[in-house]
N, C-alpha and C positions, 0 to 999 in steps of 0.2 A: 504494500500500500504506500502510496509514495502521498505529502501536506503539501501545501504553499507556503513558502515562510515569506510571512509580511512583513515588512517592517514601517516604523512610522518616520515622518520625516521630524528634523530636531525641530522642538519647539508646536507640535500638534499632540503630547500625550496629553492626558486629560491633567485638569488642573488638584494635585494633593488640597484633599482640606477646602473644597469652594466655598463652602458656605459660610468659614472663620470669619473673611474678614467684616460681613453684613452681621454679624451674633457680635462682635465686639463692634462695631455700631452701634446696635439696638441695646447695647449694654453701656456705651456713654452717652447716649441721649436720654436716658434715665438718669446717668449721673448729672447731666450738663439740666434737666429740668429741677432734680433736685438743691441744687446749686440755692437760686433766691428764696427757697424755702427752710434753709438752715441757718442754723446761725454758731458764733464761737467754731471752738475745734472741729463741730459739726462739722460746718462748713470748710476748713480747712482739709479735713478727709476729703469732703468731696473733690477740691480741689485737688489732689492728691490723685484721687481715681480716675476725674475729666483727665488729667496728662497723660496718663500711666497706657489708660482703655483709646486715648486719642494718639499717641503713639508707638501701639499695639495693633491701634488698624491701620495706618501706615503702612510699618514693617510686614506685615502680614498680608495685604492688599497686592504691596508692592513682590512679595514672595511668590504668591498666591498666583496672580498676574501675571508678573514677567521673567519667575521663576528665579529658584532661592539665594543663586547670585545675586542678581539685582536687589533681592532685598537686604542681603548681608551689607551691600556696598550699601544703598542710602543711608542704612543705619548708625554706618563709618564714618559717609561725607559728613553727613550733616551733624552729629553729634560732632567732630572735628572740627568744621566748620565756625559753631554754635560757641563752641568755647574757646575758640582762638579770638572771633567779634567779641565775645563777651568780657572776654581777661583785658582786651585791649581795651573799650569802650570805660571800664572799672576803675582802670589805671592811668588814660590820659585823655577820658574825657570824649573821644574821638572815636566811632561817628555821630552817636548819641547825643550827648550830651554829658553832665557829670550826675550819677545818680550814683546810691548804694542800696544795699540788697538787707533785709532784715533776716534775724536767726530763723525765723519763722520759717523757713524755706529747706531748713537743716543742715546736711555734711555740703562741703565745696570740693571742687575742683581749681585749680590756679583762681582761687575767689570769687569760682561759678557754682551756684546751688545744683546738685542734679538734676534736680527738676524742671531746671531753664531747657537745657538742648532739649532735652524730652519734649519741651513745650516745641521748639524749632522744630523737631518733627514731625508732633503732631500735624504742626502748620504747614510745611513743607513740601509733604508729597500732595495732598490735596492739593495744594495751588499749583501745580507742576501738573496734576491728571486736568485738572478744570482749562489751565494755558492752553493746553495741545487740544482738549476739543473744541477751545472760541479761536483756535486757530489754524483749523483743519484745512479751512475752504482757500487758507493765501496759498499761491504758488512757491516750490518747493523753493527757488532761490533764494525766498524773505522770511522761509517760516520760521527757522531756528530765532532768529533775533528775534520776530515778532513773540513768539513762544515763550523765550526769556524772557522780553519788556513786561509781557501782562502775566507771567507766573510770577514775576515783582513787585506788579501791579497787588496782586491780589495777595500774599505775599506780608505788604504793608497794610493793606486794607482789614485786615484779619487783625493786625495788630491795635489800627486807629480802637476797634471797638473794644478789644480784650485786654491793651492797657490800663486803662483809668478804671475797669474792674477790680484787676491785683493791687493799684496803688491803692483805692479805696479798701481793699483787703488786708494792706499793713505790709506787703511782700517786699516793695523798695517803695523808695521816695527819689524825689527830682530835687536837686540841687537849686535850677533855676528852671521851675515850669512855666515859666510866660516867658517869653508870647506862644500860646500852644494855637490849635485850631479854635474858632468860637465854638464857644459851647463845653469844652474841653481847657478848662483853668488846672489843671491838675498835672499833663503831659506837654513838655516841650515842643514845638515843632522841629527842633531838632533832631528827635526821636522819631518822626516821622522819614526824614532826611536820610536818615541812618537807616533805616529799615529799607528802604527802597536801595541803598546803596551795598547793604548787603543780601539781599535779595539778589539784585543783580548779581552777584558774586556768586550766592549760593545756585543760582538757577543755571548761571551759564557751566558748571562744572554740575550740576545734578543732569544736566540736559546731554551732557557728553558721556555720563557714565551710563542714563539709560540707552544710548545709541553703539555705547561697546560692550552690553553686560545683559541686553532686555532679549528675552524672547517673545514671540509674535504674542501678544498679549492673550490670555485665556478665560478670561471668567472678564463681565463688565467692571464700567467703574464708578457702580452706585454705590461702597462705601465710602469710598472717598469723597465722593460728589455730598452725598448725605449730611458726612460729615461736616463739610466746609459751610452747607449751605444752612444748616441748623445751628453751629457754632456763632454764624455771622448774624445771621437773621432773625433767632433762635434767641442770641445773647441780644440783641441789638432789642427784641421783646421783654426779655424781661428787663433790661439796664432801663427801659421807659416805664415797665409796671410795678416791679419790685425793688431797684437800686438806688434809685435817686441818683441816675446818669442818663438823662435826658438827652445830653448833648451828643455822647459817644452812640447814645441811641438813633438819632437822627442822623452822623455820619455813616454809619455801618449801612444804612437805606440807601443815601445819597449816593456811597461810592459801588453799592451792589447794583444800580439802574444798568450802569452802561454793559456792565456783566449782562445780565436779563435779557436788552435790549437785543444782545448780540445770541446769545442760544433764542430768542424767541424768533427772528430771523430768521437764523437756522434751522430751524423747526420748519417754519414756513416755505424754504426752499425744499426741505426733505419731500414735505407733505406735496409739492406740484409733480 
């Protein structure tokens, strides 16, 4: 009796584990809802688990996804990354502004709390899957740049709202927070300066490691999109019903339109 031996081609076996990274979703939007309903230590757990479960689907997404390389490597870059801006911004001010970090945050790294990079990856790969789909339709010569610009874009926009949450939370303070955004007396605009300029950094080397380490992608990229978009929208809800951050409230709207404006487009072109 003679078989066919098949084989598959790299990058088409099914994806290990598909369903991880959408259950560690649904597992920090229960944290991230919990969040304005606690208070004290409470609250600082939660905050604790929003990072933990938010860069948990990340690595996981991005594993899951583009296969376990790729996830090993973001979890490098950017942790790397996260605390190289971080130790420097600490120590000279630059790109930031000058802040410091309260104990509240626990053990450091070169006088980075771990739970900062953690936060950078939460944010990180989300703004990185979201870039590449509002950037699908440019022609292949523009996209890498365009790709980078709005995974920066979005990146800092993530930040404008989830700032002035921590500072209100006790985690650091601003040295000199005016002149921040209106509405936003608590966060530098510097801060904003600096997010966009390491963003750029971080996307343009997140963008080259997913191009030498990604396989053809396997499972969607609805936890990440989920995630980014109830983080922003989500927080940006309760910082107006439960925070008494109004202002961060209304930027997190403002700066999600033109995001919106561009998948609802896209939708429209799909749909002809």
């Amino acid at each position: 009796m003679t078989g066919t031996l098949t084989t598959r081609r790299p990058g088409t076996e099914p994806a290990p584990l598909p369903w991880l990274p959408l259950a560690l979703t649904v597992a920090l939007l229960g944290a991230a809802i919990a969040y304005p309903l606690s208070s004290g230590d409470g609250r600082d757990t939660v905050s604790w688990a929003i990072v933990l479960l938010g860069s948990a689907v990340s690595v996981s997404h991005a594993a899951v996804s583009r296969g376990v390389r790729t996830g090993a490597a973001v979890l490098v870059l950017v942790g790397v990354v996260a605390v190289l801006f971080e130790a420097l911004g600490l120590r000279t001010g630059f790109p930031y502004g000058e802040y410091r970090y309260s104990d509240l945050l626990g053990p450091t790294l070169l006088g980075v709390p771990f739970l900062v990079p953690l936060a950078w990856l939460m944010m990180a790969w989300p703004s990185w899957v979201l870039a590449a789909r509002l950037t699908s339709q440019i022609r292949p010569g523009r996209r890498r740049a365009a790709r980078v610009a709005v995974a920066a874009y979005v990146f800092a926009a993530w930040d404008v709202v989830l700032d002035p949450q921590l500072v209100q939370a006790g985690y650091w303070r601003w040295t000199y927070p005016e002149p921040g955004l209106p509405g936003i007396p608590t966060v530098p605009l510097t801060n904003l300066v600096g997010w966009l300029l390491a963003g750029l950094v971080l996307m343009t080397l997140l963008d080259l490691l997913v191009e030498r380490t990604s396989l053809p992608p396997r499972i969607g990229d609805a936890a990440p999109l989920l995630t980014l978009g109830w983080m922003v929208l989500g927080g940006a809800l309760a910082h107006a019903a439960w925070l008494d951050l109004p202002g961060s409230a209304v930027w997190g709207v403002v700066l999600a339109v033109p995001v919106l404006a561009v998948l609802a487009v896209q939708e429209r072109r799909r749909r002809r």
